[in-house]
LODOPA-752660 format. One record per residue (C-alpha): residue number from 1; x, z, y. Coordinates in pm, whole numbers, m for minus. Example, Ala and Ser with C-alpha at 12.3 -4.5 7.8 and 13.67 -1.06 7.14 Angstrom:
! residues 2
1;1230;780;m450 $
2;1367;714;m106 $
END
This chain:
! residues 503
1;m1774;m1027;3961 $
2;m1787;m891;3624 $
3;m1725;m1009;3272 $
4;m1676;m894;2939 $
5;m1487;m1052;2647 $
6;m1493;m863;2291 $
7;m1133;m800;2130 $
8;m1030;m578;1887 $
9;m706;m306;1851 $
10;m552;m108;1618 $
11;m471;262;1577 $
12;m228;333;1284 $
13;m403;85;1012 $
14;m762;114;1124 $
15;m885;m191;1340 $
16;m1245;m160;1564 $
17;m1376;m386;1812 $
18;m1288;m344;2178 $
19;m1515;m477;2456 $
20;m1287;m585;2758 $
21;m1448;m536;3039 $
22;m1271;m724;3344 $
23;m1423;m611;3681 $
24;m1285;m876;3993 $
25;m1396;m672;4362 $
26;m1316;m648;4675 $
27;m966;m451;4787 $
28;m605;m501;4788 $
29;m486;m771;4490 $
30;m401;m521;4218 $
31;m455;m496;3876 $
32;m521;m157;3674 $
33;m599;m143;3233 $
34;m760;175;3190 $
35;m919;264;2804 $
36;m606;476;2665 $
37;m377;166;2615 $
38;m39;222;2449 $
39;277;99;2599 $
40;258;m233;2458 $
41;m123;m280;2573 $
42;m44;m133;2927 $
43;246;m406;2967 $
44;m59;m703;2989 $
45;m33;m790;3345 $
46;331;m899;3274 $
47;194;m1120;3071 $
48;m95;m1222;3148 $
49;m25;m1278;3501 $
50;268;m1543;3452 $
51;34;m1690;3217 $
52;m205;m1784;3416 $
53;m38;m1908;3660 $
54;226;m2107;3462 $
55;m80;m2263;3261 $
56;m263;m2381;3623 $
57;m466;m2133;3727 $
58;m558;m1915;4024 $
59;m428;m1610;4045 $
60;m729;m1378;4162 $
61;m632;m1248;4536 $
62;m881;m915;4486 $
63;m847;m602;4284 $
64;m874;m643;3915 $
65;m989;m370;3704 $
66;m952;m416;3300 $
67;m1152;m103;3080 $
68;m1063;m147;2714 $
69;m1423;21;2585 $
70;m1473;236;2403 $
71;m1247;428;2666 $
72;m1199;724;2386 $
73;m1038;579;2136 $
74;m657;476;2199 $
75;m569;120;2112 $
76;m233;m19;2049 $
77;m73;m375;2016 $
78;m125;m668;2253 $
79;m439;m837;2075 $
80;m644;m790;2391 $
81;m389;m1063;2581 $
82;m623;m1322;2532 $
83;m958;m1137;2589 $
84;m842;m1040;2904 $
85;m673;m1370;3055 $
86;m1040;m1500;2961 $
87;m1250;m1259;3123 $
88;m1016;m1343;3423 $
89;m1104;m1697;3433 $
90;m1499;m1620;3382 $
91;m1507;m1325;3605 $
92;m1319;m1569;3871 $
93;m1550;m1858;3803 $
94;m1260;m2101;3666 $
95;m1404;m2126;3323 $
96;m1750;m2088;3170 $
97;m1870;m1734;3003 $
98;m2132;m1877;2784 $
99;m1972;m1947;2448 $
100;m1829;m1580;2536 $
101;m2146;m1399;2422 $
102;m2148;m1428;2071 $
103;m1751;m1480;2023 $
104;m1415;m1301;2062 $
105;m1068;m1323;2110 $
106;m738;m1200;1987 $
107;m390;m1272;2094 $
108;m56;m1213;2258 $
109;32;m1459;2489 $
110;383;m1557;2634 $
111;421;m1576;3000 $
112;407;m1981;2932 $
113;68;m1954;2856 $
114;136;m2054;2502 $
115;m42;m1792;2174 $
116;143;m1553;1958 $
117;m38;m1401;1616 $
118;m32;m1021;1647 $
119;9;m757;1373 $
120;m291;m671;1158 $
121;m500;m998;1255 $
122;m682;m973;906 $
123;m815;m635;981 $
124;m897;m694;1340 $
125;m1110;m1013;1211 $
126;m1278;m808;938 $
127;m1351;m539;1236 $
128;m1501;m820;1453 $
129;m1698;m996;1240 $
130;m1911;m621;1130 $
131;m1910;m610;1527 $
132;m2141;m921;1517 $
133;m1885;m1196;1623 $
134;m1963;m1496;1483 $
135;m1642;m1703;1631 $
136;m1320;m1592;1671 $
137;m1040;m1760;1890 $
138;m684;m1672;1767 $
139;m333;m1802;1759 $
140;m296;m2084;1520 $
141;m46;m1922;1282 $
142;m278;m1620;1221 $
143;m576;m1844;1226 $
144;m528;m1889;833 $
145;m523;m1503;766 $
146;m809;m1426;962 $
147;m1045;m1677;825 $
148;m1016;m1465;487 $
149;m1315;m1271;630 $
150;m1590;m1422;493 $
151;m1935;m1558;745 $
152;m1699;m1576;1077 $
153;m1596;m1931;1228 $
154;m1240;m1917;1355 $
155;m1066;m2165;1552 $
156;m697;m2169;1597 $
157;m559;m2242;1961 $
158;m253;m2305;2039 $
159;m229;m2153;2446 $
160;m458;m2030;2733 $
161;m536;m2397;2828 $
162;m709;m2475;2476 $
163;m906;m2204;2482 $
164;m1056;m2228;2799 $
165;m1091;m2619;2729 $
166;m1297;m2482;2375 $
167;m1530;m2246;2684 $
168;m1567;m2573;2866 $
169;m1694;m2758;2581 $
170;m1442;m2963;2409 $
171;m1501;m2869;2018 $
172;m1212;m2764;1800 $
173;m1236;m2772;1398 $
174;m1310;m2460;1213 $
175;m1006;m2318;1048 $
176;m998;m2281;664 $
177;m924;m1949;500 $
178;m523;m1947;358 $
179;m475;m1987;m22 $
180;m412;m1653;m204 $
181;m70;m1543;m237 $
182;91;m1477;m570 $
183;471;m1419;m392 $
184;544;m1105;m485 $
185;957;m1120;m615 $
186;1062;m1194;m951 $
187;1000;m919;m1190 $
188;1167;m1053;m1483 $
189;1036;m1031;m1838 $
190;986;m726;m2082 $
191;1167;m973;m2340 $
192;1528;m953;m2198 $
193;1538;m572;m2241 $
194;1656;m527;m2603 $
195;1609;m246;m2772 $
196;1457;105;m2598 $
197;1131;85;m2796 $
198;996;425;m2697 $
199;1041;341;m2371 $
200;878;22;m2392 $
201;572;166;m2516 $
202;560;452;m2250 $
203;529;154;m2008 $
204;305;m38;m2185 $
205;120;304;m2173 $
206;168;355;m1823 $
207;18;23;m1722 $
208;m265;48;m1956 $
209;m383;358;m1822 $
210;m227;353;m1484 $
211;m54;712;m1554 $
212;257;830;m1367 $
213;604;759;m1542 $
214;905;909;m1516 $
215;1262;738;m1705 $
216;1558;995;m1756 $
217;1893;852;m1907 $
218;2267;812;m1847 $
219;2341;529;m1560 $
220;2310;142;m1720 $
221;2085;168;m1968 $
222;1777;m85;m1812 $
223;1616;272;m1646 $
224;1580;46;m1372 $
225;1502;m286;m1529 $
226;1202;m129;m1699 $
227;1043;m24;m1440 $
228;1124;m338;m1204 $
229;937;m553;m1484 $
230;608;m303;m1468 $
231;439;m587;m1220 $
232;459;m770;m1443 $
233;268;m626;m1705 $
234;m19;m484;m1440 $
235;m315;m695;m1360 $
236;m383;m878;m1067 $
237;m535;m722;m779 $
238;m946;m772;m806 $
239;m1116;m918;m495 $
240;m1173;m557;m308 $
241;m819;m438;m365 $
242;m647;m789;m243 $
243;m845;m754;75 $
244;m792;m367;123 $
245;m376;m417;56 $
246;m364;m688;223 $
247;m518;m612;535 $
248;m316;m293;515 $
249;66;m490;512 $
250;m40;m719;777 $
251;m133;m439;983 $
252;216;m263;924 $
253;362;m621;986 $
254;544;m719;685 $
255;353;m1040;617 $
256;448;m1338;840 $
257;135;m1485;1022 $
258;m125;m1698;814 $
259;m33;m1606;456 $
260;m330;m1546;218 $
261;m494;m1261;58 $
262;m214;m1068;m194 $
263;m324;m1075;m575 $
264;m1;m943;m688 $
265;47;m580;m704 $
266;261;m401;m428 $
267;604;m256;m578 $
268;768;m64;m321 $
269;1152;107;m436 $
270;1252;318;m92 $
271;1666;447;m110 $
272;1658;819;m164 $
273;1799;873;181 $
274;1483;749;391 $
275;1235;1018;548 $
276;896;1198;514 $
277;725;980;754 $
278;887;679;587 $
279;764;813;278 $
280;428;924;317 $
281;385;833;699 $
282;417;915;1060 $
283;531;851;1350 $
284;393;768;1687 $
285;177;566;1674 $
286;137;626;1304 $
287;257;384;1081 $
288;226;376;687 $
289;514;531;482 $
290;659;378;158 $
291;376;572;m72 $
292;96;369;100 $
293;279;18;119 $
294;250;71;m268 $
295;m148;118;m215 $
296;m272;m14;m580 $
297;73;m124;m693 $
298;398;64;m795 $
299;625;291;m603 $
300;953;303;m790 $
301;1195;592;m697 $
302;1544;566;m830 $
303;1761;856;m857 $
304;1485;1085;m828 $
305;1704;1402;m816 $
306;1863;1255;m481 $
307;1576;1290;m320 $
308;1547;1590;m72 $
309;1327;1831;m266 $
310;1095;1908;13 $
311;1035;1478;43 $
312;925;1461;m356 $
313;693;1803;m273 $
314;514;1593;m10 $
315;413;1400;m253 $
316;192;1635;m431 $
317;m104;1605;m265 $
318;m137;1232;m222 $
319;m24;1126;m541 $
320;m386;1358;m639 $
321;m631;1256;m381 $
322;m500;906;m320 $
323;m473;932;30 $
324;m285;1071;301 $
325;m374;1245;635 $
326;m185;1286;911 $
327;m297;1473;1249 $
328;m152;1459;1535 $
329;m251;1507;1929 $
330;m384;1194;1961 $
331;m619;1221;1657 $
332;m597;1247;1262 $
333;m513;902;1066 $
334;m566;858;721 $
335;m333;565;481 $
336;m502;499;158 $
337;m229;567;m124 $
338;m348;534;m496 $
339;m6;406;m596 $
340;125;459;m948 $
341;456;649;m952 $
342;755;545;m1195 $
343;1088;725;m1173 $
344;1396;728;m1265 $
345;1660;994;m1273 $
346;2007;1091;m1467 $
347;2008;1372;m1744 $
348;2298;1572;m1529 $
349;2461;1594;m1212 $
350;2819;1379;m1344 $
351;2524;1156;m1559 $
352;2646;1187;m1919 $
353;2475;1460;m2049 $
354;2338;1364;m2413 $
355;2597;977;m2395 $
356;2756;923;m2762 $
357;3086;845;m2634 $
358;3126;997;m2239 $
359;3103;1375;m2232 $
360;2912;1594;m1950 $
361;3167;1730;m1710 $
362;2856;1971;m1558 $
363;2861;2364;m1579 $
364;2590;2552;m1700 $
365;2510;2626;m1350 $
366;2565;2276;m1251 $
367;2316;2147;m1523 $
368;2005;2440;m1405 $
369;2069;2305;m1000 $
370;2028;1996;m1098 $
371;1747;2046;m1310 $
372;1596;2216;m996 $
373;1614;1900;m756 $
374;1294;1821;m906 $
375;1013;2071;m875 $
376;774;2215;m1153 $
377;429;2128;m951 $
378;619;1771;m909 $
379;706;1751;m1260 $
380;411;1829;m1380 $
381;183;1574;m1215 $
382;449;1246;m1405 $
383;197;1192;m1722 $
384;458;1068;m1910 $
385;846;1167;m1890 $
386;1081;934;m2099 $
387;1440;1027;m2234 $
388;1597;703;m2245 $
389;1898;688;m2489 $
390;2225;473;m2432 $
391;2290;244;m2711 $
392;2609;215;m2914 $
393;2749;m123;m2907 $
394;2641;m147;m3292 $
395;2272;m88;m3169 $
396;2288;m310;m2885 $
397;2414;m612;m3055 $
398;2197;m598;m3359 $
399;1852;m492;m3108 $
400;1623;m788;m3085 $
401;1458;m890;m2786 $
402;1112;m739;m2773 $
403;736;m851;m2722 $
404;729;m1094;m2352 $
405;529;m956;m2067 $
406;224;m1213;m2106 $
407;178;m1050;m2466 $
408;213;m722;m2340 $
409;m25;m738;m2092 $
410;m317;m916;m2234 $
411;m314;m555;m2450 $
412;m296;m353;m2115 $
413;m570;m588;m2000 $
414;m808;m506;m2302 $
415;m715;m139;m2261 $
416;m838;m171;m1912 $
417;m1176;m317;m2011 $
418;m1244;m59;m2212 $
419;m1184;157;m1967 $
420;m1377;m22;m1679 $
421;m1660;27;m1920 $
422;m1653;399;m1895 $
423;m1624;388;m1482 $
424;m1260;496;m1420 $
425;m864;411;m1491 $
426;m760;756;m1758 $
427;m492;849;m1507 $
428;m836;880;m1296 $
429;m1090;982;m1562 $
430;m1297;1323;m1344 $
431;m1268;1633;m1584 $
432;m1620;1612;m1681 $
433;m1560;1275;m1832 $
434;m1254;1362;m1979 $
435;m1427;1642;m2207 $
436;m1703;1391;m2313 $
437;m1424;1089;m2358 $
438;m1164;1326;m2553 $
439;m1320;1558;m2746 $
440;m1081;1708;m3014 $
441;m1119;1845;m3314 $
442;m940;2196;m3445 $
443;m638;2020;m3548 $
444;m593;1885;m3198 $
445;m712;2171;m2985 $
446;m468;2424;m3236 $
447;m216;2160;m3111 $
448;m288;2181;m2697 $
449;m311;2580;m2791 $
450;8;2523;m2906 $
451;141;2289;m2656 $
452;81;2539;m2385 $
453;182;2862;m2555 $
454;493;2791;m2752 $
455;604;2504;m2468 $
456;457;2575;m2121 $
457;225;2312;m2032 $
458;14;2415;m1761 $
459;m350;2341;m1744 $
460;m281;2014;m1541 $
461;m81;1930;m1803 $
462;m301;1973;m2049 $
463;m544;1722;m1937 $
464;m274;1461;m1831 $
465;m200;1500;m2201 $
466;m536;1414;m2297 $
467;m604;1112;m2027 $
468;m236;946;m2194 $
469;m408;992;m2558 $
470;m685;821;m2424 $
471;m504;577;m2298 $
472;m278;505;m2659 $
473;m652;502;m2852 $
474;m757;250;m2590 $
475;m452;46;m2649 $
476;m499;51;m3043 $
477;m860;m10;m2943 $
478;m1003;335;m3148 $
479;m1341;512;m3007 $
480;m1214;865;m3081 $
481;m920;1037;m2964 $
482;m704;1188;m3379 $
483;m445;1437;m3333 $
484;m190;1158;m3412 $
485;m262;1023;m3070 $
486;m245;1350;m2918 $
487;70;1438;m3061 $
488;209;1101;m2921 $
489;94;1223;m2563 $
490;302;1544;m2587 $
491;534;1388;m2705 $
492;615;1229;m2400 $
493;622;1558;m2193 $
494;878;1705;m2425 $
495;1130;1691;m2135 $
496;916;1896;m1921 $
497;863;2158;m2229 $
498;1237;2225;m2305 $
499;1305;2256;m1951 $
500;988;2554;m1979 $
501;1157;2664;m2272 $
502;1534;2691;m2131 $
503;1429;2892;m1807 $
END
């Protein structure tokens, strides 16, 4: 006899409906999963086998043959468990298939028969329900998570034996949709950094306009604590982006089973000594590096010169286009990866260079290596690169604490209007729009002229420049972009110019 039971599988983050088919003829008892499994999906006989029998039922004596369809397409993950222990039962006449037809299943199950959630559930719902499932049966803890998905029923069961009592007829209530999830770590508050002014403001900046940042000071001087309180300041995710992150970190499995949607942006801070495919990606199967995690929220990278050169370089690309590909032999995955970059980095090798009271024990030679950890191209794609002074104890004790978070971001939040009203985020302003939204007058384009003779800036530069000064007239809530605002944009890529300047 033949059934089929609809599942769904993942391949890197992307989740699609599977149809199990589960084929019971004649032959020697045997079981074979065809449909490019992975080793995890291949494994299902060991489970589903003891399961059956542990929870009561027959074991079939006659050849079973499992085809995960679409056969083309490799799936990983043990979310067909279920599915298949069903189509089993149906195929073997030990439960009834009609309440199969418009519904679907996802699960691991353990070899008592009882139900496990499975990585990615959210996705794997969302994937079902554009299928044309209308019910889904899934383990109770994930049950919460994958009633997010708006028009699909979903009832939680708890082993084999509830399911195929919910196929039999006994009625089970729906499940309602987990409350949103605001855990995302304590940020702290912009008020308990005293003093740094300038480098407040380049954050405020940063969050308005959702530019790349990069910090660059002596060790202890809040480099760190700024940028751990930029969550803070950001606003919450909007409906789209909740669903889009969130389905992405249940499918790399960093959210426990059942949580709710995320509003809180990501903020991801990787050591320096991780690798490229835990940065941007890889592996097999592929799995999302640290750069995607941050998808619409922060990746913070301390000690940015300790990073292997060749890591920050593969940044490049995806830090432009927002996403990142990766193609291997078993096909080409992309990770979505519009994160905002902030980074933080010491002026010199020994870390003193420019401190009022510790001098810089680096050479001359020591001080242009350095300087060369972190690439040109690299450099010039951070909008905004901050010298961050240490205080004296004089300034320290007499610096006040400055504006909280909540008043600092209802200004980034008004920034961000205005922006929405003109289609895009600055940092993501197309060049067309960026002519008609910064048009300058001869003071300001004698300054760019200027800007890029005298200091270097390239033409990327140039119109990084521009999106920050459209960003500071958004914050002080002006129509038209003055040379004063300009200037205030290059002035925050004056590191990058005397480094032009010293070569």
């Amino acid at each position: 006899m033949l059934s089929r039971v609809r599942s769904a599988a993942l391949w890197g983050l992307e989740a699609f409906a599977v149809e199990c088919e589960i084929d019971v003829g004649p032959g020697l008892p045997g079981f074979v999963l065809v449909g490019l499994p992975d080793a995890a999906a291949r494994e299902a006989r060991e489970r589903v086998w003891p399961a059956l029998r542990n929870a009561g039922f027959q074991l079939p004596d006659r050849r079973v043959t499992v085809n995960l369809a679409p056969a083309e397409r490799r799936k990983e993950g043990a979310s067909a468990d279920l599915a298949v222990a069903l189509g089993v039962l149906t195929a073997t006449s030990q439960a009834p298939p009609a309440r199969l037809e418009s519904s679907a299943a996802i699960g691991e199950l353990s070899l008592d028969g009882a139900l496990r959630g499975v990585r990615g559930t959210l996705g794997l719902a969302d994937a079902l329900k554009r299928a044309g499932s209308q019910t889904l049966l899934c383990a109770a803890a994930a049950a919460p998570e994958a009633a997010l998905v708006p028009g699909l029923r979903v009832h939680a069961v708890d082993s084999l034996t509830q399911a195929v009592a919910w196929l039999r007829g006994e009625e089970l209530p729906e499940t309602r949709a987990a409350k949103p999830d605001a855990d995302g770590g304590e940020d702290g508050d912009l008020a308990d950094v005293r003093g740094q002014a300038v480098a407040r403001r380049a954050l405020e900046i940063a969050a308005a306009g959702g530019h790349h940042l990069l910090f660059i000071g002596p060790p202890g001087i809040g480099k760190s604590m700024l940028a751990r309180r930029m969550p803070g300041i950001l606003p919450a995710l909007g409906p789209e982006e909740a669903l889009t992150v969130t389905r992405l970190h249940s499918a790399a499995g960093l959210r426990p089973p059942g949580r709710g949607l995320m509003v809180r942006r990501p903020f991801r801070a990787p050591h320096h000594s991780l690798s490229r495919a835990g940065l941007i990606g890889g592996g097999a199967p592929p799995r999302p590096g640290e750069l995607s995690l941050a998808h619409r929220g922060v990746l913070f990278l301390d000690e940015l010169a300790e990073y292997p050169r060749h890591l920050l370089d593969a940044l490049r690309e995806p830090l432009e286009t927002g996403s990142v590909w990766l193609s291997r032999a078993a096909g080409t995955v992309r990770f979505p990866a519009r994160a905002q970059l902030i980074a933080a980095m010491n002026p010199c090798k020994c870390g003193w260079l420019g401190h009022p009271r510790r001098g810089c024990k680096c050479t001359p030679t020591d001080l242009q290596h350095y300087a060369a950890r972190v690439s040109g191209p690299m450099l010039d794609r951070l909008d905004l690169q901050i010298e961050v002074p240490a205080l004296t104890s004089s300034e320290l004790m007499a610096a006040s604490s400055g504006e909280a978070s909540a008043v600092v971001r209802e200004r980034v939040l008004a920034a961000r209007d205005r922006q929405r009203e003109r289609g895009a985020l600055n940092a993501l302003m197309p060049t067309a729009a960026l002519r008609l939204a910064c048009a300058l007058d001869a003071h300001g384009q004698r300054l760019i002229a200027e800007a890029m003779d005298r200091g270097g800036l390239s033409a990327r530069g140039v119109h990084r420049a521009l999106r920050v000064a459209r960003t500071i007239a958004d914050l002080a809530g002006e129509e038209i972009v003055t040379t004063m605002r300009l200037a205030e944009a290059l002035q925050y890529r004056a590191y990058e110019t005397r480094r032009f300047v010293a070569r």
